[in-house]
Backbone as numpy.savetxt, mean C-alpha at the origin, in Angstrom:
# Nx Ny Nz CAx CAy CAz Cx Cy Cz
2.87 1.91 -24.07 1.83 2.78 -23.55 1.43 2.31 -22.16
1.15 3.36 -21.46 1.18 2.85 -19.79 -0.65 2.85 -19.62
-0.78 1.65 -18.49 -2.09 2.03 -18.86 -2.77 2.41 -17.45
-3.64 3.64 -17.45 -4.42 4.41 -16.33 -5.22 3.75 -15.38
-4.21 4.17 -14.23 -4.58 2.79 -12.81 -6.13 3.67 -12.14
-6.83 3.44 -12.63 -8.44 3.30 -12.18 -8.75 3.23 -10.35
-9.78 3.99 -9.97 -10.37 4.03 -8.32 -10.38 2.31 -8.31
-11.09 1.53 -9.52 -11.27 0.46 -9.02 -9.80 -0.49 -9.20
-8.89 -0.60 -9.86 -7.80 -0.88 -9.88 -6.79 -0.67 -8.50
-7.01 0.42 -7.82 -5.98 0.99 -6.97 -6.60 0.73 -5.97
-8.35 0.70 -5.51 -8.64 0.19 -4.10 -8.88 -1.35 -4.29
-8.83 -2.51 -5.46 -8.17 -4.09 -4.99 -7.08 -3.96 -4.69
-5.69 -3.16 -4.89 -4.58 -3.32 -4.82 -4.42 -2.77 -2.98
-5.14 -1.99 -2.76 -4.86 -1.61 -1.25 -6.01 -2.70 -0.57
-6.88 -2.97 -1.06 -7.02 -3.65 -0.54 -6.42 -5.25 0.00
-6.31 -5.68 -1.06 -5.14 -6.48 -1.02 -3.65 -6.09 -0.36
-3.33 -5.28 -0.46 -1.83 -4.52 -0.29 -1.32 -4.32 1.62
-3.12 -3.68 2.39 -3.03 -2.88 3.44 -3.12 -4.35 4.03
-2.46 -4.66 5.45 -2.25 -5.83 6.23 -3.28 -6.74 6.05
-2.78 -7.60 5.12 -3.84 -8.78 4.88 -4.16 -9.03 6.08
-3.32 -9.31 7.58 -3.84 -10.23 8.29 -4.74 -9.24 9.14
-5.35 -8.22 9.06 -6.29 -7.91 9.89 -7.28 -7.27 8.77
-7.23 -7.08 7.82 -7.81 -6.80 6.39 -8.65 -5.62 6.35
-9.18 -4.95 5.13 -9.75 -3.56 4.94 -10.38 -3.75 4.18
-12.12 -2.98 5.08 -13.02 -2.99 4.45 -13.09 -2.59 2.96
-13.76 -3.26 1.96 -13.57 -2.06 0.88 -14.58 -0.92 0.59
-14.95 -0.57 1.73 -15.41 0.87 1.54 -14.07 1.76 1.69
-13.49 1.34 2.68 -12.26 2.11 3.62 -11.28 1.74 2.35
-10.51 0.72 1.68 -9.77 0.55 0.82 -10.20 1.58 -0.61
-11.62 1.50 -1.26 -12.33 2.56 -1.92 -11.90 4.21 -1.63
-12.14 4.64 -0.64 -12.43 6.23 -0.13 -10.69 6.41 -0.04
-10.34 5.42 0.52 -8.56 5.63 0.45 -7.66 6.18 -0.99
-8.07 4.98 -2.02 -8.05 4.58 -3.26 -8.39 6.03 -4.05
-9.46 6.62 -3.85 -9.85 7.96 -4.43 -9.09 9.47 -3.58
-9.20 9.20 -2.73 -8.06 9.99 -1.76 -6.74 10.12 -2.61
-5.98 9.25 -2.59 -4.74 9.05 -3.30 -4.84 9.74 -4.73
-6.03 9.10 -5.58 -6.17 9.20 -7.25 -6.28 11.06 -7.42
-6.92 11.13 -6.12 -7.13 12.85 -6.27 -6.13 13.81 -6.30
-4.59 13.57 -5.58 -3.61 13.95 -6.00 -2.96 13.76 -6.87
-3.12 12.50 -7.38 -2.01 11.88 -8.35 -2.62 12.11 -9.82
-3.84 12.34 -9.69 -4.92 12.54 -11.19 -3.89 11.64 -12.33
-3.47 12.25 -13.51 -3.77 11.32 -14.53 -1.87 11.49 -14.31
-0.95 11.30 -13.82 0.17 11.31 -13.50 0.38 10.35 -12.40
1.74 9.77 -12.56 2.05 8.75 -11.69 3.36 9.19 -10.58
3.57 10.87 -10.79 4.52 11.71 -9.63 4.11 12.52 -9.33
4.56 12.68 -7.97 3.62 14.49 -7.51 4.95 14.42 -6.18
4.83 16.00 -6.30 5.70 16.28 -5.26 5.19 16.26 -3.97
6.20 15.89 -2.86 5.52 15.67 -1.88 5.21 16.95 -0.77
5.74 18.02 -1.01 5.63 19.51 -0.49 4.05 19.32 -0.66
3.16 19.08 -1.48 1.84 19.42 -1.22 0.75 18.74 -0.06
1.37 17.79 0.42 0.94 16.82 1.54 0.43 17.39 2.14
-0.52 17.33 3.44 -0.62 17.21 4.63 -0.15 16.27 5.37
0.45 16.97 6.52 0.77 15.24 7.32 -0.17 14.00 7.56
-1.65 14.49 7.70 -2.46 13.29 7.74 -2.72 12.22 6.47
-2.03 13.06 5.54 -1.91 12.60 3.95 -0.94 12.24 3.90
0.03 12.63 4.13 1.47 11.51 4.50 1.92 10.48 5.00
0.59 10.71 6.29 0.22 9.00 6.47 -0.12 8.10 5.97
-1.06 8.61 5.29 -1.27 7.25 4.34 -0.59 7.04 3.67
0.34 7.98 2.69 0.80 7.57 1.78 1.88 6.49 2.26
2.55 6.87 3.49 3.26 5.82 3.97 3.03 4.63 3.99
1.59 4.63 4.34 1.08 3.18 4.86 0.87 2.61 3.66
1.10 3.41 2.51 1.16 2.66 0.75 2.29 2.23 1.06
3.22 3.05 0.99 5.02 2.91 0.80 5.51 1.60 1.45
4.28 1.05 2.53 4.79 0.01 3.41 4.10 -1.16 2.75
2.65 -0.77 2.17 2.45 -1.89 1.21 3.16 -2.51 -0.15
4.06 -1.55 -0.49 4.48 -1.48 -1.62 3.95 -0.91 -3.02
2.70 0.16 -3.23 1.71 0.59 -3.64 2.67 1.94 -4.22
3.31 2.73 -3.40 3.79 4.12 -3.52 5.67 3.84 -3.47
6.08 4.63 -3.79 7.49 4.35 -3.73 7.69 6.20 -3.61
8.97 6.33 -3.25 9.77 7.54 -2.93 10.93 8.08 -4.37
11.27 9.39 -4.28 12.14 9.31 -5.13 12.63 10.54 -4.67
13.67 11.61 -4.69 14.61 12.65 -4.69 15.52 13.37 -5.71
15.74 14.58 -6.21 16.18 14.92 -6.97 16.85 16.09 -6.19
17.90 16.55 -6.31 19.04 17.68 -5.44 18.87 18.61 -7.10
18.83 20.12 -6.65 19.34 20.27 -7.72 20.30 22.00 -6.83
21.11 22.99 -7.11 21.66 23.71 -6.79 20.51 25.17 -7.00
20.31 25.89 -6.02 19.88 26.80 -6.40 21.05 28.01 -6.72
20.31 29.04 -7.23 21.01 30.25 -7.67 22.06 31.03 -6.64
22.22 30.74 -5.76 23.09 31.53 -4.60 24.21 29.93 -4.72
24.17 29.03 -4.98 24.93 27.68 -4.24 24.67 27.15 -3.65
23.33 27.16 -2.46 22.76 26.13 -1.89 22.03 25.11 -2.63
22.65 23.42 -2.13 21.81 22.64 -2.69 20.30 22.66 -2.07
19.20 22.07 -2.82 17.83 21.77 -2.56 17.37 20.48 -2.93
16.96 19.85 -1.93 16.09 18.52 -2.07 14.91 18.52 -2.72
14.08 18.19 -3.25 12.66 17.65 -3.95 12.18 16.37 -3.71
11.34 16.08 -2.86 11.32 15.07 -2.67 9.69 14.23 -3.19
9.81 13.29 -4.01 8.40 13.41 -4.81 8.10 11.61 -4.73
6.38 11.30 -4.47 5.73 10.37 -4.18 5.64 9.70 -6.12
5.55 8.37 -5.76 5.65 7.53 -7.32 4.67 6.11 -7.12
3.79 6.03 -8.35 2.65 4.87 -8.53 4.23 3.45 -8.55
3.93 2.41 -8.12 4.60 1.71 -8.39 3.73 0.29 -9.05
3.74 0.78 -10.64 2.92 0.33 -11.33 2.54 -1.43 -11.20
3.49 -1.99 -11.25 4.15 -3.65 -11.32 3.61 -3.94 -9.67
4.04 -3.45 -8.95 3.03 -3.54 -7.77 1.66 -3.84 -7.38
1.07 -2.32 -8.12 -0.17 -2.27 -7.89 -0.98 -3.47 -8.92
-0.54 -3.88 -9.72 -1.14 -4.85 -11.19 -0.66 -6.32 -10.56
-0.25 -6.35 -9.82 0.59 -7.32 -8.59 -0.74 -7.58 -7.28
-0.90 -6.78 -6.99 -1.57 -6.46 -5.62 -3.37 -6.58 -6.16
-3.63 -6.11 -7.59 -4.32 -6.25 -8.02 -5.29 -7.40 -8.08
-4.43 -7.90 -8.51 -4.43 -9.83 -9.31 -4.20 -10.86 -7.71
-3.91 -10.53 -6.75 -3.66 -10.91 -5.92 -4.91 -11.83 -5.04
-5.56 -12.57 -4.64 -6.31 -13.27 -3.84 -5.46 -13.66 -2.31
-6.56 -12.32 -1.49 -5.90 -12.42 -0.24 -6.12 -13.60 0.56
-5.55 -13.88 1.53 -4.93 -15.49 1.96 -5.82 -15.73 2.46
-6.84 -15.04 3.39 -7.84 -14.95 4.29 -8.92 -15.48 3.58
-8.92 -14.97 2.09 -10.15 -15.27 1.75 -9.93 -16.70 0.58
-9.11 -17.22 0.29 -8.52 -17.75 -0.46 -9.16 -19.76 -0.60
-9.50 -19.74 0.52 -10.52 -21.02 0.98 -11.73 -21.09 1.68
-11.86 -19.79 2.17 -13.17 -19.63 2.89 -13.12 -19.93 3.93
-12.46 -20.57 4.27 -12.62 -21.22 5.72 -11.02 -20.94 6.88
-11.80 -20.94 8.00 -10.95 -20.75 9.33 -9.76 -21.74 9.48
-8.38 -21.65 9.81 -7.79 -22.45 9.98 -7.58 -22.73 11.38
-7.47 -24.19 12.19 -7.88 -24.54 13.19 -5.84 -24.38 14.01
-5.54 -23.46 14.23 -4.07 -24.20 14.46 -3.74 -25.01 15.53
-4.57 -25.11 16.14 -4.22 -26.48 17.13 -4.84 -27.67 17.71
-5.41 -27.98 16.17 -6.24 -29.13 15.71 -4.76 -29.75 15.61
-3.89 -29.58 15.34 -2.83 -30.62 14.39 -1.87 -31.09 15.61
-1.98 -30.39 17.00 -1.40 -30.78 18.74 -1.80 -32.05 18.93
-0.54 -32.54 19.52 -1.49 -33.46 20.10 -1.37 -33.39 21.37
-1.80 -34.36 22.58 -2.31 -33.74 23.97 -1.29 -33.20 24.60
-0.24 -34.66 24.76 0.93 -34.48 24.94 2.25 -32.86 24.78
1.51 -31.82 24.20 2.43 -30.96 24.17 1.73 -30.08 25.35
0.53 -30.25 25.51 -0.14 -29.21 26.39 0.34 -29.53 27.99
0.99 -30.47 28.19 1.59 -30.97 29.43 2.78 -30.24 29.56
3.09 -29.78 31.70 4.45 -29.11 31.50 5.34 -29.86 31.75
6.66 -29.34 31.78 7.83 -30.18 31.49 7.90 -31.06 33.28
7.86 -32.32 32.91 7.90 -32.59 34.35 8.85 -33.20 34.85
């Protein structure tokens, strides 16, 4: 039995998911999160003909988190032309992945110094 990926399930996973290194608010990860759930309702495929392109953006910017995945089906119509279908997919193991995840940023609390660990000697030019 599969179990129903929740607003709050799907905006830790984007949140977590969307470029850790400059990170997303979770209001913005939230409103995203319900955005998405609103097409996909209690199904984990939807065709992608119903998009908008500004909705296609995002979904991409899942597809790049690893959140959404792609899929295609050809089938022949009635005259002999083939037809594409091309349909958006939850990528469950992902999102329960992305979920569980503790982003790196926040992971110690604290700032990392990267050139505390230099020593003077490199800041000199080659002479």
């Amino acid at each position: 039995m599969e179990i129903t990926i929740t607003v709050e399930d799907l905006t830790k996973a984007v949140k977590n998911g969307i470029d850790s290194s400059r990170g997303m608010e979770i209001e913005q990860a939230n409103m995203l999160a319900r955005h998405v759930l609103n097409f996909f309702g209690y199904s984990d495929r939807i065709i992608d003909n119903i998009l908008e392109p500004e909705d296609r953006d995002a979904f991409y910017m899942l597809e790049d988190a690893g959140i959404l995945t792609t899929e295609r089906e050809e089938t022949t119509l009635y005259d002999g032309r083939e037809w594409r279908i091309h349909y958006w997919l939850f990528r469950r193991d992902k999102i329960s992945e992305l979920m569980n995840a503790v982003p790196e940023a926040a992971s110690d609390g604290e700032e990392t110094d990267i050139y505390s660990e230099l020593t003077d000697d490199i800041w000199r030019r080659g002479e």
